[in-house]
DORO-850612 format. One record per residue: residue in three letters; x negated, y negated, z negated of N, C-alpha, C in turn. Coordinates in steps of 0.001 Angstrom, whole numbers, padded with zeros to 6 digits, always signed. Example, Ala and Ser with C-alpha at 12.3 -4.5 7.8 and 13.67 -1.06 7.14 Angstrom:
! residues 2
ALA-013190+005690-007800-012300+004500-007800-013200+003300-007800;SER-012850+002250-007080-013670+001060-007140-012900-000030-007870;
END
This chain:
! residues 272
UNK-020176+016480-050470-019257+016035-049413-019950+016020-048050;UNK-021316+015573-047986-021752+015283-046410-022207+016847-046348;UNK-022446+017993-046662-022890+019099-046583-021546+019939-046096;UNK-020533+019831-046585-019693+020094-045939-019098+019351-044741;UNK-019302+017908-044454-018743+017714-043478-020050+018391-042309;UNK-021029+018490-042416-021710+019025-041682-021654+020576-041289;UNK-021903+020814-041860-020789+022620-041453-019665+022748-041061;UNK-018298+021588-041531-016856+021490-040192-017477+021422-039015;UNK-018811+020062-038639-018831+019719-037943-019669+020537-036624;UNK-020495+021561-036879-021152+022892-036779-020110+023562-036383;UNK-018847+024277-036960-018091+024832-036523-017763+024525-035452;UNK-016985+023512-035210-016274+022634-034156-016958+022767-032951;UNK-018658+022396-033081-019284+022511-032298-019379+023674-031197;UNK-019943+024275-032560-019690+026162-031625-018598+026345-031686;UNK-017120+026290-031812-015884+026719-030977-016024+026543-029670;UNK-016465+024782-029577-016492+024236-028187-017071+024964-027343;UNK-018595+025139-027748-019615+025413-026391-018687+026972-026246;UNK-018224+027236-027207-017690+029008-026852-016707+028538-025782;UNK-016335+028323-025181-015089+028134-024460-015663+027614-023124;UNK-015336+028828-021988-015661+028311-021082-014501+028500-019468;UNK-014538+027641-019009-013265+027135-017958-014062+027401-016368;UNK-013466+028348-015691-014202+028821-014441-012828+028163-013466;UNK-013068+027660-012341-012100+026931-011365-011549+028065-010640;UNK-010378+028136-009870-010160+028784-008956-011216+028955-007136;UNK-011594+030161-007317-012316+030114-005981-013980+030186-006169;UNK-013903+029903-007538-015548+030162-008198-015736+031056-009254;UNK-017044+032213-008915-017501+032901-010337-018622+032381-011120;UNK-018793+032383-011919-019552+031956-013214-020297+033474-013358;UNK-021989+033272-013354-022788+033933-014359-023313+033781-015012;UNK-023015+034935-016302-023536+034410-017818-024530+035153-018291;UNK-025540+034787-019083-026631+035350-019313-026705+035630-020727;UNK-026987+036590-021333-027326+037116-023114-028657+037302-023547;UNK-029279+036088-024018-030770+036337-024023-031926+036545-022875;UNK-031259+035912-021819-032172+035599-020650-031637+036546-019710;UNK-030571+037591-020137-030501+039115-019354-029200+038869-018429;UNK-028897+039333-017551-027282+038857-017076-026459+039889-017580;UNK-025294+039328-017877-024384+040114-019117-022996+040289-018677;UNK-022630+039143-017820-021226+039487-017108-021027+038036-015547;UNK-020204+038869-015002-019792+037232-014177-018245+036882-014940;UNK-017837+035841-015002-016838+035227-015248-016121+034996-013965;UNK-014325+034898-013809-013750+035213-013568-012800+033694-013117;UNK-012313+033803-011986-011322+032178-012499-010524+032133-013431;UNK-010495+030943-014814-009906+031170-015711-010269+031290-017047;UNK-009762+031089-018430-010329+030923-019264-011171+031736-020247;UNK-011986+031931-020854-013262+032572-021510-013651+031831-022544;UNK-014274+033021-023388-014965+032603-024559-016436+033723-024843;UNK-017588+033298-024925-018736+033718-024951-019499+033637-026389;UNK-020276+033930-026729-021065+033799-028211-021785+032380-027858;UNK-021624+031604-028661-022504+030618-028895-024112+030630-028880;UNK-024975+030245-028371-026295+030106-028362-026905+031371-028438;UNK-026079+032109-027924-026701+033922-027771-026437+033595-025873;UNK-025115+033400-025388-024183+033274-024052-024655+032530-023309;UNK-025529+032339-022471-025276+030912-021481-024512+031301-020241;UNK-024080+030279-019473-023810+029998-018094-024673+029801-017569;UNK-025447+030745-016587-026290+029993-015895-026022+029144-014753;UNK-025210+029601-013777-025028+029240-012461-023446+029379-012236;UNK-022875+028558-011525-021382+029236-010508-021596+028696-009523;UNK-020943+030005-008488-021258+030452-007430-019544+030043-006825;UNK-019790+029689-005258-018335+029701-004735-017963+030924-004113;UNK-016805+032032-004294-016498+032709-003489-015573+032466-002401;UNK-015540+031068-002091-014871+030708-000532-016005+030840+000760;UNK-014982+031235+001799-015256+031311+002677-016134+029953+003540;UNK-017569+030220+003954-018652+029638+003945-018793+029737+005335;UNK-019402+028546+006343-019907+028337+007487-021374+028358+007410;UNK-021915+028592+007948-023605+028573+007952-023478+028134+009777;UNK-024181+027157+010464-023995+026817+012034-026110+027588+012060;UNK-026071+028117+012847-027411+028393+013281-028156+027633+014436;UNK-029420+026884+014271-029703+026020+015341-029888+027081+016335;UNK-029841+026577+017689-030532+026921+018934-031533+027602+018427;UNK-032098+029126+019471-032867+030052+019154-033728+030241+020454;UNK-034962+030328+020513-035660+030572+022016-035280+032242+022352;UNK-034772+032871+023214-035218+034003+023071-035591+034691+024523;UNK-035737+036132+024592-036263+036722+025908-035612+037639+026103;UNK-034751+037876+027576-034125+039154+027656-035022+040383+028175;UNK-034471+041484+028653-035052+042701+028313-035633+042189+029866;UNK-035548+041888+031035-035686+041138+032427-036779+039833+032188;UNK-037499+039615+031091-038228+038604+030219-037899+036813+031016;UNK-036513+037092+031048-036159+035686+031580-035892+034907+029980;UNK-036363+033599+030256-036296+033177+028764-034823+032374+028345;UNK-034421+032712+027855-032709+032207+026600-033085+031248+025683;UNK-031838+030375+025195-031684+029861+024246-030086+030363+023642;UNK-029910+030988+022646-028703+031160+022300-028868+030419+020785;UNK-027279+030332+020352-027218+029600+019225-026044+030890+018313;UNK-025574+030442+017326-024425+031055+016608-024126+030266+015244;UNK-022942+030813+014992-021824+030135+013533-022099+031527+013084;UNK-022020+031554+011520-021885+032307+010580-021124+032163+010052;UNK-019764+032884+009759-019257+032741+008371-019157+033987+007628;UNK-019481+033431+006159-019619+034748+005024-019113+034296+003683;UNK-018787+034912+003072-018568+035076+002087-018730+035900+000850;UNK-018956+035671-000477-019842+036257-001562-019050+037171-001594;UNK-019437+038497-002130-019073+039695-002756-019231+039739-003872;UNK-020862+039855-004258-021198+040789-005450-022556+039722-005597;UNK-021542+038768-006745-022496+037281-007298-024015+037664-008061;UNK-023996+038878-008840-025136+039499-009158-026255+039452-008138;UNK-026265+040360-007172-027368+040383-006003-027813+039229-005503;UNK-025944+038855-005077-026834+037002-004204-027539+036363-005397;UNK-027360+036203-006571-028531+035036-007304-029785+036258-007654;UNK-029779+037608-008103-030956+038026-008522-031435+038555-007926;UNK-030990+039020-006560-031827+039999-005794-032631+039052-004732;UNK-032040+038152-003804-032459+037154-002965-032932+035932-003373;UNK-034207+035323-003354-034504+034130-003683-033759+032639-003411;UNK-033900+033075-001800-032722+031823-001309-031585+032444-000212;UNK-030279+032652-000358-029475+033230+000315-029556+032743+001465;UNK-029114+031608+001575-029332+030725+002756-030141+031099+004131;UNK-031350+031046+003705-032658+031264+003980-032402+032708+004469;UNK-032225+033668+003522-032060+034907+004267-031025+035356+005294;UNK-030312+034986+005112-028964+034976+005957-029704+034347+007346;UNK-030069+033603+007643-029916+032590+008613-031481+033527+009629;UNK-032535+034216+008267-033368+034809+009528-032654+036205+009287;UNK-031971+036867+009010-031057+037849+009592-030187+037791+010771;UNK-029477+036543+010768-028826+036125+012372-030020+036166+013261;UNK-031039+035331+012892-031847+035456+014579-032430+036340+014914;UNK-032926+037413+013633-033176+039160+013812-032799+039272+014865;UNK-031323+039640+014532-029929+040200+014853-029843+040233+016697;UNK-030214+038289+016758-029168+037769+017748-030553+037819+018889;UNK-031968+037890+018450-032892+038243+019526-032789+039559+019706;UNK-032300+040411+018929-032617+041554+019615-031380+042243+020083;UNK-030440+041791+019992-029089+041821+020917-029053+041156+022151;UNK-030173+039751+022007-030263+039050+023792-031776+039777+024002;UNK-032467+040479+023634-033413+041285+024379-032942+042610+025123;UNK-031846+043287+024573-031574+044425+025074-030306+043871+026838;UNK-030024+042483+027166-029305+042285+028021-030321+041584+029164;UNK-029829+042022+030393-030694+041475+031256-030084+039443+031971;UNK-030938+038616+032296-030090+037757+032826-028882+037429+033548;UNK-028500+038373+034485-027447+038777+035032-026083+038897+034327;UNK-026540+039641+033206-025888+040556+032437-024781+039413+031510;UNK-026257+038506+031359-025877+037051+030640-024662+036539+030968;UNK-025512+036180+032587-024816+035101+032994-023281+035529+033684;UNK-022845+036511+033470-021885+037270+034035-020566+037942+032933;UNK-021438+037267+031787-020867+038054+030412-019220+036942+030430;UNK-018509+036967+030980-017034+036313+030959-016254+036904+030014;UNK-015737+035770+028849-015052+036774+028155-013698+037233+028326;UNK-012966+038608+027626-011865+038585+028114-010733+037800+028016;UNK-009520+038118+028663-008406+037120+028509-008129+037686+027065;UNK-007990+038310+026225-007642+037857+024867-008722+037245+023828;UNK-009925+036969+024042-010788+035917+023437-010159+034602+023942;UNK-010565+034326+025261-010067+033278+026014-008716+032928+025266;UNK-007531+033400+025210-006472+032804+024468-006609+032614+023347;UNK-007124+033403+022429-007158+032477+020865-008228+032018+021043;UNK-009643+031204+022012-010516+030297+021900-008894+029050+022350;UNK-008262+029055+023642-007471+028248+024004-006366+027697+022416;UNK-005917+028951+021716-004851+028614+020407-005767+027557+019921;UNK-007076+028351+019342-007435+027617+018247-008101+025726+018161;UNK-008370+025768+019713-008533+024474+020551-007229+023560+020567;UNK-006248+024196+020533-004652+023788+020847-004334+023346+019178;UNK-004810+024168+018069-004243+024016+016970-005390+023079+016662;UNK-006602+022857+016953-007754+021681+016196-006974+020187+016834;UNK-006625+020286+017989-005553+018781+018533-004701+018976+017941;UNK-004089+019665+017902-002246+019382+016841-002397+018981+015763;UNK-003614+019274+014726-003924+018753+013371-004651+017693+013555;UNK-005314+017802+014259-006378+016220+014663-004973+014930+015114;UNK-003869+015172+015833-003036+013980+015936-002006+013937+015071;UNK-001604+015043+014328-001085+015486+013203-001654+013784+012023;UNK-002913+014254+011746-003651+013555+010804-003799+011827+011169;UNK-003852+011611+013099-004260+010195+013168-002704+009875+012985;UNK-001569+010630+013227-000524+009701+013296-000009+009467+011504;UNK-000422+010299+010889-000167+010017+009385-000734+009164+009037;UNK-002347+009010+009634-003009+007987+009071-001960+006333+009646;UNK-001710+006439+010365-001587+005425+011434+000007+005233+011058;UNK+000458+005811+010308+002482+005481+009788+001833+005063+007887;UNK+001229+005890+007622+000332+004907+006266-000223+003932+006406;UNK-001183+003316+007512-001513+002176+007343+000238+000951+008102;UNK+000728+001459+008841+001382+000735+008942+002465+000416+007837;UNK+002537+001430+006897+003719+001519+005296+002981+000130+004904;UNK+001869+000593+004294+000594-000516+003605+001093-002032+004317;UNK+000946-002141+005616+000590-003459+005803+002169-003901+005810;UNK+003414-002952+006383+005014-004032+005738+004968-004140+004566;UNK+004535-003472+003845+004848-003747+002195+004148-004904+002023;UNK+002581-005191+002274+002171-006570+001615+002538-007401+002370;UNK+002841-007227+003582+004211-008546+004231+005130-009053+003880;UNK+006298-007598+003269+007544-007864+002575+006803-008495+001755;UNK+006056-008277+000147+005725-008620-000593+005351-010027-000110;UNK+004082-010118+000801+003807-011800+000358+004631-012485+001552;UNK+005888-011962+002022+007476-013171+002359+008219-013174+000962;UNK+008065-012387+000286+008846-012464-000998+008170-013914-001937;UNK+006714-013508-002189+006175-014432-002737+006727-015867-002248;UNK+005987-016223-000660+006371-017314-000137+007459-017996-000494;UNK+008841-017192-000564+010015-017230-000709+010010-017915-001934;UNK+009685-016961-003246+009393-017566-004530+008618-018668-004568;UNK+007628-018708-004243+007009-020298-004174+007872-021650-003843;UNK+008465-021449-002679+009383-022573-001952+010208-022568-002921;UNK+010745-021927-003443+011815-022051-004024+011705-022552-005749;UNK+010201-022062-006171+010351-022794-007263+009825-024532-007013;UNK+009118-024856-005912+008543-025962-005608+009760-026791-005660;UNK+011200-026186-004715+012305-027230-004282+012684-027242-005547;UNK+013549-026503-006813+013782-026399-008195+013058-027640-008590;UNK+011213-027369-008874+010765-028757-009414+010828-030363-008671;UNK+011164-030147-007285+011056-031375-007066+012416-032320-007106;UNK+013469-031019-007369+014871-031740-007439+015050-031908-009010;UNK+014282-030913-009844+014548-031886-011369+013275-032671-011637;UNK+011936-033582-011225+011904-033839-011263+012661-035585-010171;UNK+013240-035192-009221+014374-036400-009093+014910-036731-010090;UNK+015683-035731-010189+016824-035955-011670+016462-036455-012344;UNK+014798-036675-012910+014394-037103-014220+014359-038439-013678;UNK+013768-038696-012569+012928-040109-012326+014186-040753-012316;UNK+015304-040228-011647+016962-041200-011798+017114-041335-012850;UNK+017563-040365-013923+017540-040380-015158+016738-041936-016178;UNK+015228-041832-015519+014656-042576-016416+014699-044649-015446;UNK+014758-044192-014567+015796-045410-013767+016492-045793-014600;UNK+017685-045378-014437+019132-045576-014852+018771-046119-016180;UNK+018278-045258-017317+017869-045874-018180+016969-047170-018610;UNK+015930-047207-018177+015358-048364-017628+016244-049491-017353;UNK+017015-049213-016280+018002-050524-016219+018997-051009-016903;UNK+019318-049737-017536+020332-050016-019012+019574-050993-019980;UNK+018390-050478-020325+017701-051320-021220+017758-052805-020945;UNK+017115-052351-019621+016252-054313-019463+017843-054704-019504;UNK+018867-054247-018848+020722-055235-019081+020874-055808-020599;UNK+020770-054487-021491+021055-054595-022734+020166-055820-023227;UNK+018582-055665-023164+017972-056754-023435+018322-058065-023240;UNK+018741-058220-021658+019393-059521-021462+020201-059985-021671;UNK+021199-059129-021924+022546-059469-023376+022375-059906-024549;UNK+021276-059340-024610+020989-059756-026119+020040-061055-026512;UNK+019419-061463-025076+018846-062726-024795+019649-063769-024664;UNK+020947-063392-024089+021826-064021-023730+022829-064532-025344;UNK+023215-063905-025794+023638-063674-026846+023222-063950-028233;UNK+022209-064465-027921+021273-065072-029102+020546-064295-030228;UNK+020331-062847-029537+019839-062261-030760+020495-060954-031613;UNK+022354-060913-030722+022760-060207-031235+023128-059158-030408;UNK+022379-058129-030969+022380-056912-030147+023581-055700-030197;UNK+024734-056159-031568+025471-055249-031383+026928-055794-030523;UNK+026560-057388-030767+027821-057734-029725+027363-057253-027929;UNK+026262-057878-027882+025555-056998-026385+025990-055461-026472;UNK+025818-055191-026993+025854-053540-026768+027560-053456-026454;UNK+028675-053816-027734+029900-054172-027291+030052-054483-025749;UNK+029921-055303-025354+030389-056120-023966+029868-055373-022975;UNK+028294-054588-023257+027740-053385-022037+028971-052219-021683;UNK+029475-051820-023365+030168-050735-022925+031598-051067-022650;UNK+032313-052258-022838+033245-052547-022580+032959-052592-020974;UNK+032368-053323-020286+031567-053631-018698+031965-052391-018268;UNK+031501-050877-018740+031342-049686-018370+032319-049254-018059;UNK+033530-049511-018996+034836-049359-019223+035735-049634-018380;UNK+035614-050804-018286+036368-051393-016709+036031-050650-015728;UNK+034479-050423-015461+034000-050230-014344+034842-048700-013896;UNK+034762-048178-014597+035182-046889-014896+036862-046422-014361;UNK+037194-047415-015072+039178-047698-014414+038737-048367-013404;UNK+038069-049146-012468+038209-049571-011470+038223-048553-009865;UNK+037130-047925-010109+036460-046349-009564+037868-045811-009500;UNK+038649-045510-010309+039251-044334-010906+040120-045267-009764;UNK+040812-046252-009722+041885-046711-009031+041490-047230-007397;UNK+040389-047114-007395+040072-047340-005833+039738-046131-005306;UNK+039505-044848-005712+039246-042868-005212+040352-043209-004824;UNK+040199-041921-003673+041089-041308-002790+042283-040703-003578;UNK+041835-039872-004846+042937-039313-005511+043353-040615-006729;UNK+043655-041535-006269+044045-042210-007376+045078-042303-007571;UNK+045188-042572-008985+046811-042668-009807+047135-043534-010595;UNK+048257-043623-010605+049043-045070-011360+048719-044692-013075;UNK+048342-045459-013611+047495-045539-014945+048145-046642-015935;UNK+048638-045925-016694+049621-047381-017421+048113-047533-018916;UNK+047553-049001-018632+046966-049232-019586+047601-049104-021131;UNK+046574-048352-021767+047307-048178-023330+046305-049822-023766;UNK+046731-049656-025350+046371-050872-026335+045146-051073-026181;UNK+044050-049885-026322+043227-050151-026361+042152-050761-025179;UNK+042915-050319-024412+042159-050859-022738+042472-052476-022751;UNK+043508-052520-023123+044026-054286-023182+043507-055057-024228;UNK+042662-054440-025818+042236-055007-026130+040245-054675-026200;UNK+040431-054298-025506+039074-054201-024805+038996-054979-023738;UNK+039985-055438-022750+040044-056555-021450+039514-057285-022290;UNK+040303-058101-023227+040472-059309-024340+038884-059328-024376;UNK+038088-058125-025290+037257-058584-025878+035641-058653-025026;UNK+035925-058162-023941+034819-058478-023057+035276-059882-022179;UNK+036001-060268-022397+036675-061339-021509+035720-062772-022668;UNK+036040-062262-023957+035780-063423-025199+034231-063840-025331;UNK+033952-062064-025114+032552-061742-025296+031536-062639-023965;UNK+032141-062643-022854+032011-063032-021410+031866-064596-021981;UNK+032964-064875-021875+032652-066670-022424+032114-067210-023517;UNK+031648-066284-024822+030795-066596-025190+028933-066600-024981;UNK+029073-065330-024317+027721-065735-023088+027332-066954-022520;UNK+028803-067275-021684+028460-068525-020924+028188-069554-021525;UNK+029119-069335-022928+028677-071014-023717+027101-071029-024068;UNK+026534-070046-024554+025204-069368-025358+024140-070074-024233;UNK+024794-069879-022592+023803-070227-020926+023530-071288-021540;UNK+025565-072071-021287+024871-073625-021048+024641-074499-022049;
END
């Protein structure tokens, strides 16, 4: 069993390393036994396992190289400083990694070759007189015109994003606020409710108690005469409101008068 899982697991392996993924805009070179064997391509590939490597990828986008300031001498041996931008881009990924040690490097003393012996063959004059024409001059002016249009392009995006950002966690924390107050007023109006609640009750009790102090002990005639008390109280309310109405007492209201009335004077006898 482990001899075979070790050979799935071998397989799997080398499928993987076989499979190789090149980005758009970059070539891949691959090597067969130390030798270079192909460049790879943007896009997907498969190579021999532990025969194949990748050695390197290379970008084929378009590349700036800025060249520092250069001393130089014109053909009039007045002395210059000129500078220059490079841009290049790879061709043929073979040469740049095996033929040149450091591209970079070569490139950059090829410009000042180049660019001393193009300001040696001009005299100072020649220099300082060199005006370029009106169609340089206009696309130096476009491309100056288009680096501001994207440059305020970019601060005003930045600057409508940070302002998105900061209403949202405003809205958001007035929303919160909102929610807070509002669950604070919720708890402080049911805890009212409770503390009335436990009032009210409270005073029911200690009444009831004293009925029943009163009463000698008997707590269900107290309790009787509390809710009879309630009872009245209740039709009294009802007939002193604004919407009140003529109420013909039934039996039981009349013998409920009776029995808080009985209940009443037996209290008093119980006082004195």
């Amino acid at each position: 069993m482990f001899p075979t899982r070790v050979v799935a697991g071998s397989v799997v392996a080398g499928a993987l390393a076989s499979i190789k993924i090149v980005s758009q805009g970059n070539v891949a070179i691959v090597e067969r036994l130390g030798r270079f064997q192909q460049c790879l391509n943007p896009g997907l590939h498969f190579v021999i396992p532990l025969v194949d490597r990748q050695r390197i990828t290379l970008s084929r986008r378009e590349q700036v190289f800025d060249i520092p300031p250069q001393d130089c001498i014109s053909s009039d041996n007045a002395p210059l400083s000129a500078d220059a931008v490079v841009y290049w881009i790879l061709i043929d990924p073979e040469k740049a990694y095996y033929a040149v040690m450091d591209l970079e490097l070569a490139i950059q003393n090829l410009v000042l070759t180049q660019l001393r012996s193009e300001i040696g063959k001009l005299t100072l004059d020649k220099v300082r007189d060199n005006i370029p024409n009106p169609e340089i001059l206009g696309a130096m002016e476009q491309q100056m015109a288009a680096e501001r249009t994207k440059r305020a392009v970019v601060i005003k995006s930045e600057g409508e994003l940070a302002r998105a950002v900061n209403e949202a966690e405003g809205a958001a924390q007035s929303r919160l606020i909102d929610a807070r107050a509002s669950a604070e007023a919720l708890r402080l109006e049911a805890k009212a409710k409770r503390d009335k609640l436990e009032l009210e009750a409270q005073g029911a009790a200690q009444a009831i108690a004293a009925l029943v102090d009163v009463m000698g002990g008997d707590a269900e005639e107290a309790t009787k005469f509390q809710l009879n008390r309630e009872y009245i109280e209740a039709q009294r309310s009802l007939a002193t409101s604004e919407n009140a109405k003529v109420v013909l007492s039934s039996d039981a209201f009349n013998s409920a008068m009776v029995q808080a009335l009985s209940l009443y004077d037996v209290a008093k006898e119980k006082q004195s």
